[in-house]
Structures are given as C-alpha cells and as structure tokens.
ZAMARGU-4260 file (C-alpha; in steps of 0.2 Angstrom, whole numbers, plus 5000, padded with zeros to 4 digits):
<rodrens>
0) 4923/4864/5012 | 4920/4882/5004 | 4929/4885/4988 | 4920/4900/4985 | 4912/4903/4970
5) 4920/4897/4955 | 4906/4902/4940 | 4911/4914/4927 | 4899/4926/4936 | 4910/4925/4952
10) 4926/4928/4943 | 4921/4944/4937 | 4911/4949/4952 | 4928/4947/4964 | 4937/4953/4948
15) 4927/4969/4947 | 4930/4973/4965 | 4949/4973/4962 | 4946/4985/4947 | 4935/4996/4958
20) 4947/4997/4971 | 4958/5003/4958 | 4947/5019/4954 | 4936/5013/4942 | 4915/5014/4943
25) 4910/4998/4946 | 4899/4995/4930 | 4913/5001/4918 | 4926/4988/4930 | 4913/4976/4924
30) 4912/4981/4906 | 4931/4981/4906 | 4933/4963/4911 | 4920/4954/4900 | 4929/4964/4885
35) 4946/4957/4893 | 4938/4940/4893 | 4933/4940/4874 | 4949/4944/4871 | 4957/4931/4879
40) 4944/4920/4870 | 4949/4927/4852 | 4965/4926/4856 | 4965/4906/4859 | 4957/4901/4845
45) 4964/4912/4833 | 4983/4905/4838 | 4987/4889/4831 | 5005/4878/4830 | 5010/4887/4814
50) 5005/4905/4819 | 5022/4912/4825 | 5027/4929/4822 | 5044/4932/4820 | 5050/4949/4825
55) 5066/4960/4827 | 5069/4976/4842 | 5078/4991/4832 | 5082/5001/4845 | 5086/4994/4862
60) 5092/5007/4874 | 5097/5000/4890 | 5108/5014/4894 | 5127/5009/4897 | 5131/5026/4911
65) 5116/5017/4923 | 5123/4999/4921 | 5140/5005/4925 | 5133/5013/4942 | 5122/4999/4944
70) 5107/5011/4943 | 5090/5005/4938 | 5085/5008/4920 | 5077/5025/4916 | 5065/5026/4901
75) 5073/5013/4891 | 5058/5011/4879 | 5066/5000/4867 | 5070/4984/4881 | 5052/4988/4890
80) 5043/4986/4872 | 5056/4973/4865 | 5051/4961/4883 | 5032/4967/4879 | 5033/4959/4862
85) 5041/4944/4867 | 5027/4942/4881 | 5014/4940/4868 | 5007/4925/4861 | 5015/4915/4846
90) 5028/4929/4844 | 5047/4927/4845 | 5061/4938/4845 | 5074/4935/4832 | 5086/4948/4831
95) 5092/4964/4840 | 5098/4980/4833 | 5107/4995/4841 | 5120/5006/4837 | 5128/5006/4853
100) 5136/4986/4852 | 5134/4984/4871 | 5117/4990/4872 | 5114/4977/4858 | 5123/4963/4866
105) 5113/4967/4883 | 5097/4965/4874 | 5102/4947/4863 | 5109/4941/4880 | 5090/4947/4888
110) 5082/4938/4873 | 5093/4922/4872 | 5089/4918/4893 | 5069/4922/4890 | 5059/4909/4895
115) 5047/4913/4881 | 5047/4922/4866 | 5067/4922/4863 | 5077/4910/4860 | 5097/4905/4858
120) 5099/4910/4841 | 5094/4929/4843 | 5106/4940/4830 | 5115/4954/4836 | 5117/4968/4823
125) 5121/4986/4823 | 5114/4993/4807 | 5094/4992/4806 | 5097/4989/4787 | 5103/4972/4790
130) 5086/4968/4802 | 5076/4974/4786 | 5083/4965/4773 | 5077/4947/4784 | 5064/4943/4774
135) 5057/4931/4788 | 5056/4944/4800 | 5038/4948/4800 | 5037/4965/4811 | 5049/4975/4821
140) 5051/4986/4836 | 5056/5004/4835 | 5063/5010/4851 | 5077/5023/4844 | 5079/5041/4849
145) 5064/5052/4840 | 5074/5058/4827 | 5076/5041/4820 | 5058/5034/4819 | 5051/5041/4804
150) 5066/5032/4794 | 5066/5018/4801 | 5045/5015/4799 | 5046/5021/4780 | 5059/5008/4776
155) 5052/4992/4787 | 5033/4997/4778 | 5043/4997/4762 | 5053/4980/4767 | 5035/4971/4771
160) 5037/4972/4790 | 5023/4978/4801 | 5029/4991/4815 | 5026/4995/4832 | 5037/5012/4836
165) 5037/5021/4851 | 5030/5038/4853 | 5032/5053/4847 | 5029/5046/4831 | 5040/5058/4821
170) 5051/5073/4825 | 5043/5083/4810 | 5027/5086/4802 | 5033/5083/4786 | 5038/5067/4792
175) 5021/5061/4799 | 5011/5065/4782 | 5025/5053/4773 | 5023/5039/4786 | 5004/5041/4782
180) 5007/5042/4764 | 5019/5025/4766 | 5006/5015/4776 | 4991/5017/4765 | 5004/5013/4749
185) 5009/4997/4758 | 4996/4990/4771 | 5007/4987/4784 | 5000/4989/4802 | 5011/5003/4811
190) 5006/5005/4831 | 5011/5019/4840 | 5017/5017/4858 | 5003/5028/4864 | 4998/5016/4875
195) 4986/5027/4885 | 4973/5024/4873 | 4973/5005/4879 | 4971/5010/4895 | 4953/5010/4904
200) 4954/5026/4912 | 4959/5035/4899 | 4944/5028/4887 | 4932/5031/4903 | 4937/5046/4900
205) 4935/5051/4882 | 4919/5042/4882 | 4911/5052/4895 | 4918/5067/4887 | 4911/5063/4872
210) 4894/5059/4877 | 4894/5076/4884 | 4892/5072/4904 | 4901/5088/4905 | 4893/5097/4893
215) 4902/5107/4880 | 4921/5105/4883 | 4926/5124/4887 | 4946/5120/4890 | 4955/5105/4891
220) 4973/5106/4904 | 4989/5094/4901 | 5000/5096/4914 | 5016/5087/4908 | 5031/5093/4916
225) 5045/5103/4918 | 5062/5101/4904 | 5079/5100/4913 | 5093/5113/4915 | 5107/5106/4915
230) 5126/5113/4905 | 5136/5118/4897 | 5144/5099/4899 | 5162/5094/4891 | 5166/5084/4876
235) 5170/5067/4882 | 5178/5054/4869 | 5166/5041/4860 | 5166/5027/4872 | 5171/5011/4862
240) 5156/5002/4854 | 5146/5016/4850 | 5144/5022/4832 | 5140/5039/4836 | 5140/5045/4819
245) 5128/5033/4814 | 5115/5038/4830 | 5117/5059/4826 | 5108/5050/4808 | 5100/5065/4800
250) 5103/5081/4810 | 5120/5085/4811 | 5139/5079/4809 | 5150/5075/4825 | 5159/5093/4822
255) 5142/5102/4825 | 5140/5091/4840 | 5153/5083/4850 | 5148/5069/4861 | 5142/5068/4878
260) 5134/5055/4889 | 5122/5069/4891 | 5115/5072/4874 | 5112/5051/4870 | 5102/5038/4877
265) 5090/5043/4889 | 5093/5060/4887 | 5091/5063/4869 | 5073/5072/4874 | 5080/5088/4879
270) 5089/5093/4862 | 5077/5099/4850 | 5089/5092/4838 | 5085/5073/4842 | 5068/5078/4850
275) 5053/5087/4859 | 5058/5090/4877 | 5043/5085/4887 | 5031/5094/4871 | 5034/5076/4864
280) 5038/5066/4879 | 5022/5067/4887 | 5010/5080/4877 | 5012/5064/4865 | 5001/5055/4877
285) 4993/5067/4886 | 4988/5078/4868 | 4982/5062/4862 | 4970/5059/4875 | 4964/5075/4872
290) 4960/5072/4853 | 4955/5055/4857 | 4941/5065/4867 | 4936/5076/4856 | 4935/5064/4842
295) 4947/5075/4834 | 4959/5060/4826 | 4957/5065/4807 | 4960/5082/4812 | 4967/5094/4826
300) 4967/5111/4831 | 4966/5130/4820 | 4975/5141/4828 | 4989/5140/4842 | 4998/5153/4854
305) 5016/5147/4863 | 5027/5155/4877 | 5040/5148/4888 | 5055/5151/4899 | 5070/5153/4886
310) 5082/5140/4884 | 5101/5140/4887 | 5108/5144/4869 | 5125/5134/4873 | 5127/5122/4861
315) 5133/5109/4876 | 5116/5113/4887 | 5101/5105/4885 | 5088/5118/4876 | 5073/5112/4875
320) 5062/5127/4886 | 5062/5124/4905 | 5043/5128/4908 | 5032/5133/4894 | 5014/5135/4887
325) 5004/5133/4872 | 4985/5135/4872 | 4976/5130/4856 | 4958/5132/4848 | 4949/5120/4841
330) 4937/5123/4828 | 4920/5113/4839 | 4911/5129/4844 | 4892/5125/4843 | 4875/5137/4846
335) 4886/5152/4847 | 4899/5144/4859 | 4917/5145/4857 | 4927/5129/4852 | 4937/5118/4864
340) 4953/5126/4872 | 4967/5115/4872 | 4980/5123/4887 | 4995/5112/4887 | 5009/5117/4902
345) 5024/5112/4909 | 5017/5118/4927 | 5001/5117/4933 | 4991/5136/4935 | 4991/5147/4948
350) 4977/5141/4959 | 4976/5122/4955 | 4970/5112/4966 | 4966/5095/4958 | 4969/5083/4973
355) 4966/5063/4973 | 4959/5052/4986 | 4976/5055/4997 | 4975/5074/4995 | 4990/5074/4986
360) 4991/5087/4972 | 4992/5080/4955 | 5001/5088/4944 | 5004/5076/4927 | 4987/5073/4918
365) 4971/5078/4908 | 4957/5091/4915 | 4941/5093/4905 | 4929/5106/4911 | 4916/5108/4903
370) 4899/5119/4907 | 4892/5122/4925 | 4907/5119/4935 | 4908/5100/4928 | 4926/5091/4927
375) 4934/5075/4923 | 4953/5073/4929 | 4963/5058/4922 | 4979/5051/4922 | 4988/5035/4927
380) 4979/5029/4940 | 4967/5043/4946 | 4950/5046/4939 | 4940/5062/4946 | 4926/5072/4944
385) 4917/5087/4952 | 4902/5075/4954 | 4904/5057/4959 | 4889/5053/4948 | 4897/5061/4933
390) 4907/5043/4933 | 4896/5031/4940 | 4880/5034/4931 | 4880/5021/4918 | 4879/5028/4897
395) 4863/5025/4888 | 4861/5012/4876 | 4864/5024/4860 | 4879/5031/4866 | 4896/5033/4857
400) 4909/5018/4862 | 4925/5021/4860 | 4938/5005/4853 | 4942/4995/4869 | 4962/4989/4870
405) 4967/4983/4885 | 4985/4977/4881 | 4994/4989/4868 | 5004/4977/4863 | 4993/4964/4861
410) 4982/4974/4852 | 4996/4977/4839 | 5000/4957/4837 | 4980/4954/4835 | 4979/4968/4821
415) 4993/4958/4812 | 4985/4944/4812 | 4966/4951/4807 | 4976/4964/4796 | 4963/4978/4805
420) 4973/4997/4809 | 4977/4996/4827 | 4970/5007/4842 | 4984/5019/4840 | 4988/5017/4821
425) 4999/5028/4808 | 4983/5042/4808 | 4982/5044/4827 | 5000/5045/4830 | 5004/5058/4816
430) 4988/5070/4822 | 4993/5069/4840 | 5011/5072/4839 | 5007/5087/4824 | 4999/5095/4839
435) 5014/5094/4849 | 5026/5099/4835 | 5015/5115/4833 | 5015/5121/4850 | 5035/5117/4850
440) 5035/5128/4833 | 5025/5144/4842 | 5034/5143/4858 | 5051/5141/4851 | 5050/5155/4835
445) 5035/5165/4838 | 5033/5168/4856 | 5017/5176/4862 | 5009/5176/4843 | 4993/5166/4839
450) 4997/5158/4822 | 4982/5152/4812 | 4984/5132/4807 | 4972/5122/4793 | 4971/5106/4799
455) 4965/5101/4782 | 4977/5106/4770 | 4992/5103/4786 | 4997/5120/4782 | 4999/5137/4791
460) 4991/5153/4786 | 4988/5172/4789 | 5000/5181/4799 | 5016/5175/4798 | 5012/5160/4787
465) 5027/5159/4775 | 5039/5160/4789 | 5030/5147/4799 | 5028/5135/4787 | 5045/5132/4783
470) 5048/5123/4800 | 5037/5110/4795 | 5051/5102/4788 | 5070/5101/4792 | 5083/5095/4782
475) 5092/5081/4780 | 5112/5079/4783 | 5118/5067/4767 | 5115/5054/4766 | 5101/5052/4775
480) 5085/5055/4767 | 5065/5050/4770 | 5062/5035/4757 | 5043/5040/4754
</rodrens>
C-alpha cells in the first residue's frame, strides 16, 4: 500500500503546489512554508500550562439592522478580530465591551458557546473604562468606529494592556503622534489591523520592489473604491440598548447629529466626522503596502495634490467624496530621477487594463511601475507582472528580506509574549494612515493645490501652510479628551 510520501520534504513539496496554484512563484511558495513551519515550532515550545493570555474585545460590531433581516454580517471588524484572538494559542476571551447592549450580548453569547478560547464566565460591559480597570486582562481588542481608537489605545497603553486595534489607526494626525508618543512611554505592544502586511503576496511584493526588479519606482496606483451616495435620511428614535451619546464620543453632541441607522455601525466610514470614507478604509491597506515597498515606514511623502467629486453638504447624507484623487511625491529621486509618485484613486484611469488569469478587470489593488515598461500588480489574491520572470527568478543571496507574518494575529500574541514590536506596529500604522489623512485633507479644503508636507517635523509648509496645518488636529467635545 502507497501512503505517499510522508517526510517533511514531501509535505512541503505537495504544500507548495497548493500555494502555487494559488499564484504564488513556486520558490517563494516554498520559502513561505518553511517560515510557516518554524513558526509553528516556536509556537509549541514557547506555550506552556501557565502561558494564558487573558484578553478583552472593545468594540464588537455585529450590526443589529443585518440581524434583524437575517442578513450576513458586513464588515463587522470587531467580532472577525475578537473570534481571531480567541483562535490563537493559550489566549482567552474574558470580557466584551460595546456601547450598543445587544451587540455586546451577541458577542458574550459568541464567546460563552466557543469551543476554545471563551468560556462561561465572559463579562458583558458597556463602558470600555470598566474592561481597563481588570487588571488581569492582559491585552484587548479595538474594533470601534475610527473615531474612537486613538482613545481607547492611549488609555489601555496607560492601563498595562497590550492592544491590537483595527485600521485606520487614528482619525487625525495629531492623534497618531500621541499614540506613538504613549507606546514608546509604556512599552506596550499596539498591532494594527493592517493585516496585508502578513500576507505573502503583498511581502512578495515589496520585496521584489525593493530590490529593484522593476527598477526605479516611477508611480505607484491604489485603486480602492468608490464612497456611497446615499440621503438625506430621517431621524429615527435611539433604538433601545444603544447609548448613542456615548458612540458620537468626541465629535459632536446628538443635537448636531440626530441618529440614524445609517450614520453607525457599518456605516460610520462615509462621515468624515466618525471617519475616512474609503481614503481610510482601504488606502489604510493599500497606502501601507505602498510604504511598506518603498521602505518608506519612518517617513512618507513631501508634497501631495487632491481632487474629488463634491460631497452632499446635507447634514443627513453621507459626505465623504464619491470619487476622488490624490497623487503624492516622495522625496526617493536618485541620478537625476524624479521621486516615487504615489496616485491613490477611487476609480481606476482611463485606459486601465490590468486583467488576471480569468481576464477579468481588476480594479481594487497596488500597481508598481517602474523603468522599461516593468510592472508588479498586487492585491488579494492576484500577483502579476509585465514579465513572468520578474516573479519567478529567485533574489540573490544579499538581498533585502522583508519581516515574514503569516498570521496577523498570531503575530501580535507571539510579540506579547517575546515583548518584540509587531509587523504592523504603533510606527507603521500612524505613517500609513498620515498618508491617507493628508490626501483626505487636500482633497476636502484645497482642491486642485499641491501642498508641500515635511515628513520629519509632521508639519506643513509653503503655500497655504498655516491654514493647512490647522486640520492636523480637531477638537474634542467635553469631556472627551486624548490622555497623552
């Protein structure tokens, strides 16, 4: 009887075929899996009887409106990373916060029925205040609308809990460089929910990138989508449960904003009260990767120009910009070349043609193109490039290798115990969503005019400066304030 072969050899090698079927080169498939099997290794001998991690979601989601009409759930970040958490070794799940009581009680009842990494006893609270002052909760989960990450991530540094918030990281500048500021003052480990960069298409990527199998990076294209129009919508009355008051936090009392289903939850992203619009929904990922690829993560762009399709100015209509643009520069110009463009669009340009395997158009992800007609494509699942070889021809021995993750979670439990700064740490989260916040700032109050950025000193300067700089910051609704 044939039972195949069962050496470690073996494993990868049918292994690796699945992974290459899945678009990657088969060298790098092979790479991926031995680092996926060390991991593993590390993993079991660093865990023993005594190693669990306690830990508490703040911010749950699971959005009541699809529940009610039995609809699937739709972005809900908080529950996806809160059963991501609970999935990891030695970890469990303690508590769960949320401001709306029944998406708390749908989480607890999620936790209390897990087979692992819950358990009966789960808390059910509604003031993240009351998670923090636990001292036996080691870490928590961040899952909130934008708006209320910075906050909470200050006070859990400062209450001796690691984090693990989603992206975008903040909803200002100002409030990144305070994260930053708070995480090297307490040590904590903060991972951003960039998971991209555990990814091994994305890395693929930026590694070929950065050892220049493109050449020089002329221009850089995320394509990530369209903001909805939708309004002017009615004020409906609170539903029961829901402390609405408490989730508006620091932007703006119920009289400057009555409640809709349609400004919480889910859709939170296209106010730019709360959020970003898709600038911070998916530039956060797809900017990063960028960065990531142009080693850019202690620094970012010096100069950025913004347009876009003018939003509704209803106070009950979303208005975040429907389509939009902003193309920055980056300072990486060598032997008389012009530094890197960054072009990051709602649509893709007239004339795209980027198509995968099927032919189908693809119209969400990252184009490098670089000198002689050379291109790398990327994004969740689809690796391309102009040349076949410019993926499958293996990297020299001296070439620069970029952090492998390969479970962004896990990656964030592992740095808690080794006390290392995770793959997407407090640093790479502040400088990718700054990018997005500064193309969110040129497209919404200076259309059409570059303004000049030091990504040094975090400041603008030249034209228009002053004015600029002042929406670095916003300010706080009492008594809300950043604790940094």
């Amino acid at each position: 009887m044939n039972h195949g072969n069962l050496s470690r050899r073996g494993f990868l090698a049918r292994s690796a075929g699945g992974l290459v079927a899945a678009a990657l080169p088969a060298r790098y498939a092979l790479e991926c899996l031995v680092h996926a099997q060390e991991n593993q290794a590390r993993e079991r001998r660093r865990i023993g009887p005594n190693d669990r991690i306690v830990m508490a979601a703040i911010g749950t989601g699971t959005n009541r409106t699809h529940r009610r009409n039995n609809e699937p759930l739709r972005g809900e970040r908080g529950y996806a990373i809160m059963n991501d958490a609970m999935g990891q070794n030695g970890v469990q799940m303690v508590a769960v916060c949320d401001v709306d009581r029944p998406n708390a009680d749908f989480a607890a009842n999620r936790v209390k029925t897990a087979e692992r990494g819950g358990g009966r006893d789960c808390q059910v609270l509604t003031d993240y205040r009351e998670v923090l002052r636990n001292r036996d909760i080691d870490a928590v989960t961040i899952g909130t609308p934008d708006h209320w990450h910075a906050i909470i991530a200050i006070a859990a540094m400062r209450a001796g809990k690691d984090v693990y918030c989603e992206k975008p990281l903040t909803l200002t500048l100002a409030e990144g460089k305070a994260l930053v500021r708070t995480q090297r003052e307490t040590g904590q480990v903060l991972q951003t929910g960039s998971q991209q960069r555990s990814d091994r298409l994305f890395r693929l990527a930026c590694e070929l990138v950065r050892n220049g199998r493109v050449g020089h990076v002329r221009k850089i294209t995320t394509l990530i989508g369209t903001n909805p129009v939708q309004g002017p919508f009615q004020p409906e009355p609170v539903p029961e449960g829901l402390d609405y008051n408490f989730w508006l936090g620091r932007t703006e009392g119920p009289d400057a904003a009555p409640y809709t289903t349609n400004r919480v939850h889910y859709n939170f992203r296209w106010w730019y009260q709360y959020s970003g619009g898709k600038m911070t929904d998916w530039g956060a990922h797809h900017n990063d990767i960028a960065q990531w690829a142009l080693g850019m993560d202690n620094s970012g762009p010096v100069s950025v120009q913004g347009t876009g399709q003018a939003p509704s100015a209803d106070r009950m209509s979303y208005n975040c910009h429907p389509q939009f643009e902003a193309v920055y520069t980056y300072a990486n110009g060598r032997n008389g070349q012009e530094g890197t463009q960054l072009v990051c669009r709602s649509n893709p340009p007239q004339g795209w043609s980027v198509r995968n395997r099927t032919n189908q158009v693809l119209d969400n992800g990252i184009l490098f193109e670089g000198e002689g007609g050379k291109w790398i494509f990327v994004n969740r699942g689809n690796i391309l490039a102009s040349e076949q070889r410019l993926l499958d021809d293996p990297l020299g021995q001296d070439a620069t290798r970029l952090e492998v993750s390969q479970n962004h979670m896990g990656n964030f439990i592992e740095c808690m115990r080794s006390r290392r700064a995770p793959i997407a740490n407090v640093n790479v989260g502040y400088r990718s969503v700054s990018v997005c916040h500064l193309g969110n700032i040129a497209i919404r109050f200076f259309p059409g005019q570059r303004l000049t950025w030091n990504p040094q000193d975090e400041q603008f300067t030249g034209a228009n400066a002053e004015q600029a700089n002042t929406h670095l910051d916003r300010p706080y609704r009492a008594p809300y304030r950043l604790e940094a």
